[in-house]
N, C-alpha and C positions, 0 to 999 in steps of 0.2 A: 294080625300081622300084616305087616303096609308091604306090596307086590311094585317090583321098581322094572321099569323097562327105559331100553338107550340110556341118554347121556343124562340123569337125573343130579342135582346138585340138591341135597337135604338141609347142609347148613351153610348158612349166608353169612359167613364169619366176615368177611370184608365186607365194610363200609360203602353203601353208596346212596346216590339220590334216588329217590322212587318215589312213584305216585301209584296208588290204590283207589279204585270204584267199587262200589259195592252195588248190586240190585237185589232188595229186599223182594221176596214173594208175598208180602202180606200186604201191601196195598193195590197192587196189579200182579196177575197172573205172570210169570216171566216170559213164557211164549210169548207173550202180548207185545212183548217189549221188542221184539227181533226188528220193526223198522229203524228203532231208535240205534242201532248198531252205527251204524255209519257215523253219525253226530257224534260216537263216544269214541270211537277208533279215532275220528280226522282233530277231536283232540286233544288226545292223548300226541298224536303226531304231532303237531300246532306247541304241544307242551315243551316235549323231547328235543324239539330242532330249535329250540332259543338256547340249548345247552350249548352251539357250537355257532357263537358266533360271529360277526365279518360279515362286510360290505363288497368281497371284492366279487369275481364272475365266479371262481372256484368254489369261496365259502358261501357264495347265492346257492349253485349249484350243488352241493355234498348238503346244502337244509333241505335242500325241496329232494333230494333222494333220501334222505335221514326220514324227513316229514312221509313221504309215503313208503314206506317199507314198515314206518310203525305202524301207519294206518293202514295198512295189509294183512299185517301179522297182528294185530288186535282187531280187526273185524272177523277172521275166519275164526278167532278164539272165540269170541264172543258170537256168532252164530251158531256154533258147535256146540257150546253151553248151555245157552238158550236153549236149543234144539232139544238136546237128550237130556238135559235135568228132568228129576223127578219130581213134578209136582205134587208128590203125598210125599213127600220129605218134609217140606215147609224147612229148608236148607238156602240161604240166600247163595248167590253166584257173586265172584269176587275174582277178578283183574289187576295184577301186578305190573308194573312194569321198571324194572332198576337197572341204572343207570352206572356203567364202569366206564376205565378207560380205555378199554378195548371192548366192549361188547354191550350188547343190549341183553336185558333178563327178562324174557314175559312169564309172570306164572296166573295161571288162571284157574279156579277150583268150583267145582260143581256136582250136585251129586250126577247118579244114575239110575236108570230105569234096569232091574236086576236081567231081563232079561236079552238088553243090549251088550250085556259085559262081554261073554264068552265072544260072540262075533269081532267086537270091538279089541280086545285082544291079543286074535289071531289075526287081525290087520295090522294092530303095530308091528307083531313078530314079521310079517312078512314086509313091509317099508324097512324091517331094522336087516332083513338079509337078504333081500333082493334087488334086483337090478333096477334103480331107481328109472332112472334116463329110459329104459324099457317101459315100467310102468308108467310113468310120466306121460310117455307118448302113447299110449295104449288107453290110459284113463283119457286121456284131450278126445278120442279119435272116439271113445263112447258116449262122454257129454255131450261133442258132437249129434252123436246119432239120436240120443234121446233126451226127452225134457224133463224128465225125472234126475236131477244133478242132487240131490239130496242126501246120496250116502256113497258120493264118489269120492273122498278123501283126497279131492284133487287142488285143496288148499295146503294140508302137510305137504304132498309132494312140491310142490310150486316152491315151500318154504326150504326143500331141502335144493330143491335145482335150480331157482334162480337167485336164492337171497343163503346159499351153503351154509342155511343155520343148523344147530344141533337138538334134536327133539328127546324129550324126553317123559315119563308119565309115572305116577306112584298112584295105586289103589290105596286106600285106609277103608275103614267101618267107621261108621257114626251113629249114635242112637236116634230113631225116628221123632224128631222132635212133636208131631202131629199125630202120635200115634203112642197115648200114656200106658204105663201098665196096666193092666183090669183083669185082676185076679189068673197073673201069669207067673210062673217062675223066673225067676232072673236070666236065667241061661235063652228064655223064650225070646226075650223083649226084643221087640223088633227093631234092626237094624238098616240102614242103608250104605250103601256102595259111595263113595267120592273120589273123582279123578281128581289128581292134580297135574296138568299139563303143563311143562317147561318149555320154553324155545330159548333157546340163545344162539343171539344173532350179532356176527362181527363185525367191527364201526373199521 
């Protein structure tokens, strides 16, 4: 049974443009792949801002903030991804991004490491009923202090206080693709955990 937290949209009845990446785990490790983040966020940005467009100062300007804000918000996905997918899943990682006339849709899907769930969470609960702009400044003023930034969530937040997008996440089960049955019960067969992460962010 799929677990929904914040602002989650399930079905995508209205029509729009979108563009999908995929990174396969079967020819490179996905860890592997984290430098490559940047190149696939800046263009997906690159893609998304030839949707609005004009030659004049305003429509130069509202591309080049369109352009980076995708490429903001599709790199901290896709770091995150990367990061905490299971690699004995053998689950590739897949990046949405759809295109309305009010708003941007990122959804990005990956599995998880079973023992990051519970932590993982009980951080969204607390971004979904806590004092952001508190935590915001409170996570800034700890990356500050140390160079362990690896599990500061200080990308959601940013997404929520300077770009007032709306986050959202659904748990599902998926069978372990890497991991056949051998002489288990049904009810045994090993499963894995998949997040699917929403953002949407208004144009």
């Amino acid at each position: 049974m799929a677990q929904i937290f914040g602002d989650f949209i399930e079905d995508f009845s209205e029509r729009s443009e979108f563009l999908v990446i995929g990174f396969s785990p079967s020819s490179m490790p996905i860890q592997q792949r984290w430098k490559t983040n940047g190149l696939s966020a800046d263009f997906l940005g690159d893609y998304v801002k030839n949707f609005f467009p004009g030659d004049t100062s305003a429509a130069l300007s509202k591309q080049t903030e369109i352009a980076a804000a995708v490429s903001f918000v599709a790199n901290e996905l896709l770091e995150n991804a990367m990061k905490y997918s299971d690699i004995n899943a053998g689950l590739p990682i897949n990046l949405e991004v759809h295109l309305f006339s009010d708003r941007l849709i990122f959804v990005s899907k990956n599995s998880l490491y079973p023992e990051t769930i519970p932590e993982f969470q009980l951080y969204i609960q607390k971004i979904m009923t806590g004092d952001i702009a508190e935590m915001y400044v409170e996570q800034i003023e700890k990356s500050s202090a140390s160079e362990d930034t690896g599990k500061s969530g200080l990308g959601y937040l940013t997404m929520l206080m300077d770009y007032e997008a709306l986050l959202g996440w659904q748990f599902t089960t998926s069978p372990n693709l890497l991991k056949p049955l051998v002489d288990q019960e049904p009810q045994e067969q090993d499963v894995v955990t998949v997040v699917t992460t929403m953002v949407q962010l208004p144009l």
